[in-house]
C-alpha positions in Angstrom: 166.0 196.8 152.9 165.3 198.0 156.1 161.5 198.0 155.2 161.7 194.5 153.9 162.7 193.1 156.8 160.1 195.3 159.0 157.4 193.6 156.7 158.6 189.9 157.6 159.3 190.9 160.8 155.5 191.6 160.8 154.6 188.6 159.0 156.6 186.4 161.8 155.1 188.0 164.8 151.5 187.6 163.3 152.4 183.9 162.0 153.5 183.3 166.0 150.6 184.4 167.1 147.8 183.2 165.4 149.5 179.6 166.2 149.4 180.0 169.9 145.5 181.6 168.9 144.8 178.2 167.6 146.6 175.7 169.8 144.6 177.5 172.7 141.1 177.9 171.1 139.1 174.9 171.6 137.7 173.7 167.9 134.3 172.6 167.4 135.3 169.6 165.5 137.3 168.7 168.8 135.8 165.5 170.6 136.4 164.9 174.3 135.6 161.6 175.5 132.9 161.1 178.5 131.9 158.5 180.9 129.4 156.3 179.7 127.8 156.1 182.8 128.0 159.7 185.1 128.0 159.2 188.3 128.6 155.4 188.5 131.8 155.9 190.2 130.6 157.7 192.9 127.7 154.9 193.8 130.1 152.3 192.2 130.6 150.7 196.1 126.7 150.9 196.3 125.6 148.7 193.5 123.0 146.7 194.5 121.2 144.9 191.2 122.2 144.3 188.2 120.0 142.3 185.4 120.5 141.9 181.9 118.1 141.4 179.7 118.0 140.3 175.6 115.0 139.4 173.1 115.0 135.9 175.2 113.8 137.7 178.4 116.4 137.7 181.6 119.8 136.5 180.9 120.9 137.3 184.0 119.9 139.2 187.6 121.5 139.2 190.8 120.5 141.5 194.0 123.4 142.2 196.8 121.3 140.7 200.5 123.7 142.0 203.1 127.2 141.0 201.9 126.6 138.3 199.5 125.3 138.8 196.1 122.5 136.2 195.0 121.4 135.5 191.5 117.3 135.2 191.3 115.2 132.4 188.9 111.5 132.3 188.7 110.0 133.3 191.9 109.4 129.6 192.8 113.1 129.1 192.5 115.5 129.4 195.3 118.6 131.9 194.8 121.8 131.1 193.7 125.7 132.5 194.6 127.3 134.3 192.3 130.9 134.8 190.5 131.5 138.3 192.9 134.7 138.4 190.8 132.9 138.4 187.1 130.2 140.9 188.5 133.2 143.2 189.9 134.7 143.0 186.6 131.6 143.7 184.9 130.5 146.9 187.4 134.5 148.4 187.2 133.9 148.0 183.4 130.4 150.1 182.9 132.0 152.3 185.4 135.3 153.3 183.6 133.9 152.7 180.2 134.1 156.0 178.0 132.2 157.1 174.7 134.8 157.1 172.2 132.8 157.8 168.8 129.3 159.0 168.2 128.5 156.8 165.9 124.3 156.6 163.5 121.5 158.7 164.8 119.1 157.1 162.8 117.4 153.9 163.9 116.8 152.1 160.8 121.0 151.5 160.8 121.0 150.5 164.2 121.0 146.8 163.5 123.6 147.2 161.8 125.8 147.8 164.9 123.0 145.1 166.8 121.6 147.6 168.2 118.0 147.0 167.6 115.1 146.8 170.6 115.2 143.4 172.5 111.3 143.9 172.0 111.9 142.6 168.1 112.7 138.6 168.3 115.8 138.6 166.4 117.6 141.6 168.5 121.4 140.6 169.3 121.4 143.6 171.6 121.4 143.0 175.7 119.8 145.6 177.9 122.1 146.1 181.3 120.4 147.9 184.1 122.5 149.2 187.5 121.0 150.2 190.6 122.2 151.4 193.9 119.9 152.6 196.4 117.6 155.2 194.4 120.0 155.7 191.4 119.9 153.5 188.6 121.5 153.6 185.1 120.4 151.7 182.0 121.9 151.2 178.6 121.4 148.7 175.0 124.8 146.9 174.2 125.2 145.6 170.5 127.9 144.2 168.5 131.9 143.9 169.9 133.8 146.0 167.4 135.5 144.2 164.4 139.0 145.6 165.2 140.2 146.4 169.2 138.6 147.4 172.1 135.0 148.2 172.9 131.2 148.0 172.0 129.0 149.6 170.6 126.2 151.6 172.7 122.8 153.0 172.7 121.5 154.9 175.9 117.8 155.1 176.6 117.6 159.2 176.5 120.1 159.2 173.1 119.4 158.7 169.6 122.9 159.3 168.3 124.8 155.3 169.4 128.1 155.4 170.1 131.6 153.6 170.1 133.0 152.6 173.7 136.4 152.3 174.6 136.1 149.0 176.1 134.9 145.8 175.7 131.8 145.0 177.9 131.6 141.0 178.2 128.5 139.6 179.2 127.4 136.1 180.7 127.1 133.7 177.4 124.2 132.3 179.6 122.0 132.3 182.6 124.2 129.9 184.4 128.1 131.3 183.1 127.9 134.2 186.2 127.3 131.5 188.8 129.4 130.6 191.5 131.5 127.7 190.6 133.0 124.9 191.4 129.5 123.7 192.7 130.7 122.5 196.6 131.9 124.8 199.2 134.8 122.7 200.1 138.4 122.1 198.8 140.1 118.9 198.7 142.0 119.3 202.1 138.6 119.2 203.3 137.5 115.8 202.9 138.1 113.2 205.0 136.3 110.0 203.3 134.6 109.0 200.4 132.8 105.9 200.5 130.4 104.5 197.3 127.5 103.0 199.4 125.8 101.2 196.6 126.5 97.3 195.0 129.6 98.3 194.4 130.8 99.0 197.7 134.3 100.8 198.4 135.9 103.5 201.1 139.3 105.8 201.3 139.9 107.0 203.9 142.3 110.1 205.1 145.6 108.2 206.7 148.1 109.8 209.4 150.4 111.4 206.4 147.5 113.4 204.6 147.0 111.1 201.4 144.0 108.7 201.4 144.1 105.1 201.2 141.7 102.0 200.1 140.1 100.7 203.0 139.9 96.7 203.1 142.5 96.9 200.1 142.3 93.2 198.5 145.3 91.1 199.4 148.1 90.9 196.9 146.6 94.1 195.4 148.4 97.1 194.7 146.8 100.9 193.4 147.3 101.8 190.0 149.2 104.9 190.5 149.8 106.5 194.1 147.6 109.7 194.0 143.9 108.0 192.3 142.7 107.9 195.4 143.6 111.4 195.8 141.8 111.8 192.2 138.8 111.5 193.0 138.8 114.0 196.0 139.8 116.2 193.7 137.3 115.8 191.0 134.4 115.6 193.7 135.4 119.3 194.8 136.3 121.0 191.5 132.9 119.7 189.7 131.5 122.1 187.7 128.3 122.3 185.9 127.0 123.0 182.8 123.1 123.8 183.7 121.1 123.8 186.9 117.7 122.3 187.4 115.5 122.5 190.7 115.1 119.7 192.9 111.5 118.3 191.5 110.5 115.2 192.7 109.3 113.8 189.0 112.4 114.5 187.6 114.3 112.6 190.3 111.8 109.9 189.5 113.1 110.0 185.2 116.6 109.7 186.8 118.8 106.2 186.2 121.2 106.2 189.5 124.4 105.2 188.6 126.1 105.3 191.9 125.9 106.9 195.4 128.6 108.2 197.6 128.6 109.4 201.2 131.6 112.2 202.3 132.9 113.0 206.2 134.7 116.1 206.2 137.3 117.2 208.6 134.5 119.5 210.2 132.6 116.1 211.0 130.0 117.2 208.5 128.7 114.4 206.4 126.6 114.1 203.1 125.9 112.0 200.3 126.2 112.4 196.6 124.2 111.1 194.1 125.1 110.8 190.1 122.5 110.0 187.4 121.9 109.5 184.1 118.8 110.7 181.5 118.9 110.7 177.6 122.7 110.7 177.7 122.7 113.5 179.7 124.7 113.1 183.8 123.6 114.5 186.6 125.0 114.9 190.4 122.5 115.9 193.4 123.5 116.5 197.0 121.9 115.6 200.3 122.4 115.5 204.0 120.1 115.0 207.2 119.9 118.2 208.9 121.5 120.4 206.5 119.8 122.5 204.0 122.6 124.0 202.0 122.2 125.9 198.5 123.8 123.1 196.7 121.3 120.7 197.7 118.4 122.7 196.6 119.0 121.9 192.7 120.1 119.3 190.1 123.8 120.0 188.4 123.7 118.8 184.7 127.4 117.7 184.7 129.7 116.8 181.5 130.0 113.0 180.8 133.9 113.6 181.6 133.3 114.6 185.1 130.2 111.9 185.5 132.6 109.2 185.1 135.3 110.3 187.2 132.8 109.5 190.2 131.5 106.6 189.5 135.1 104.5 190.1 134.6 101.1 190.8 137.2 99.3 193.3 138.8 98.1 190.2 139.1 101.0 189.1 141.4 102.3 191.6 143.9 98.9 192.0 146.7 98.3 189.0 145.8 95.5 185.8 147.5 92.1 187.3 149.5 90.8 184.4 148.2 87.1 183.1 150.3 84.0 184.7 149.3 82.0 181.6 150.3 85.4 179.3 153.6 85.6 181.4 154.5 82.3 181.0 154.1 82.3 176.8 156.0 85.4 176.4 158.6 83.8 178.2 158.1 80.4 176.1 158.1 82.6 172.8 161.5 84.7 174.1 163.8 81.6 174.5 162.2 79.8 171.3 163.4 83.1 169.6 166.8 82.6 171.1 167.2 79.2 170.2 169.7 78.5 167.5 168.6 76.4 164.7 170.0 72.9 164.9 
């Protein structure tokens, strides 16, 4: 008995140890993941360009020019703001983003995670490029995985591709990065709108903060009490779809539709100008004296926002019911309540 029990005695010491063997050797099928990017997070606050780049050439690049970041066209172009919160988002991502799952080595299966060189013409893949100062860091990004987080990878000095642990979300287009709305200003801002063409109105800022109509019609009342405030609104939350440089022949192909001139509370003053071309809308901006960024281009604007500027006095002042349409109704309500004789 007493060497039975010596023998699992034996058996339970050597069972013990070989687990605590095990739990503290490191196995070779054991995967540990790793930055996608080493070293980003140490020049992560000294980012200074970033393009991407697919089959269709630049999809996006922007350089940092003191504290601003400025997104850059065709040399003949001028620069353009940016979203700085999109690009932060975008930088913390490629800086945090780890490689999850090695995925094929081999590069006739790397379309199938659209992977393939934007040098061939059908590549889904986008290249993204970082710099800061002297370091940069490059990588391909394919397809968004089917199920969860993350995308899937190919760096420049790596054959094998790999699965990250987050989703990397790129611009849809050249314009999607772009600072909007398209004016500097917000709606407190503004201290008249006036339409300076046939169709001549003004509002003006009163005492109490709200606008009113000036030269309001007699026996005229507004539609609703904040339209005037409407249109404040709508001037400084326009977005836009595309931009197109200020070129003198295209303003020339241009069908004005109306024209407005805007004070600001800084005593600033410039005039806006909406147009229309093969059912497309477009706003331009202008002042004397001032050369802002958003007067440098043409804003392709939905047909929505178009037609919220180009209000007509009418369109601000409440439908007068008919005296003749009054006066029937009323004619039709007591021959109803008659009784029949």
């Amino acid at each position: 008995m007493n060497k039975q029990v010596s023998v699992l005695a034996a058996i339970a010491i050597l069972a013990l140890g070989l687990g605590v063997w095990l739990s503290q050797s490191p196995s070779k099928n054991t995967f540990e993941a790793g930055l996608l990017f080493d070293g980003l997070q140490e020049f992560a606050n000294q980012v200074d360009s970033v393009e991407i780049t697919n089959a269709q050439g630049v999809l996006f690049s922007a350089q940092k020019l003191g504290k601003r970041w400025l997104a850059t066209f065709d040399p003949e172009q001028p620069v353009y703001p940016i979203s700085q919160d999109k690009l932060a988002d975008f930088v913390e991502t490629m800086m945090r983003a780890k490689l999850v799952e090695a995925k094929t080595s081999k590069p006739q299966n790397y379309i199938r995670l659209g992977l393939q060189s934007i040098d061939i013409d059908d590549s889904m893949a986008s290249l993204v490029t970082l710099k800061a100062n002297e370091n940069s860091w490059q990588v391909l990004v394919g397809n968004k995985v089917t199920v969860g987080e993350g995308h899937y990878i190919l760096k420049p000095d790596d054959s094998r591709s790999w699965r990250t642990d987050k989703t990397i979300h790129l611009p849809i287009d050249k314009y999607s990065w772009l600072k909007q709305p398209i004016l500097p200003y917000q709606a407190q801002d503004i201290s008249s709108i006036s339409r300076v063409d046939s169709l001549d109105w003004q509002i003006a800022r009163s005492a109490s903060g709200d606008f009113q109509l000036i030269n309001m019609p007699k026996d005229k009342e507004l539609a609703y009490g904040s339209i005037l405030n409407s249109i404040v609104s709508n001037l400084t939350s326009l977005d836009f779809e595309q931009l197109l440089p200020a070129d003198e022949g295209f303003a020339q192909s241009l069908k004005v539709l109306t024209q407005l001139e805007v004070s600001t509370a800084g005593e600033e003053m410039f005039q806006v100008v909406v147009s229309e071309l093969d059912d497309k809308h477009f706003v331009s901006f202008s002042s004397i004296g001032q050369s802002e960024y958003w007067q440098k281009w043409y804003y392709q604007v939905s047909n929505f926002s178009a037609q919220q500027l180009i209000k007509t006095l009418d369109d601000f002042l409440a439908e007068e019911t008919s005296s003749v349409s009054a006066i029937s109704t009323s004619s039709q309500t007591i021959e109803e309540g008659d009784s029949p004789n």
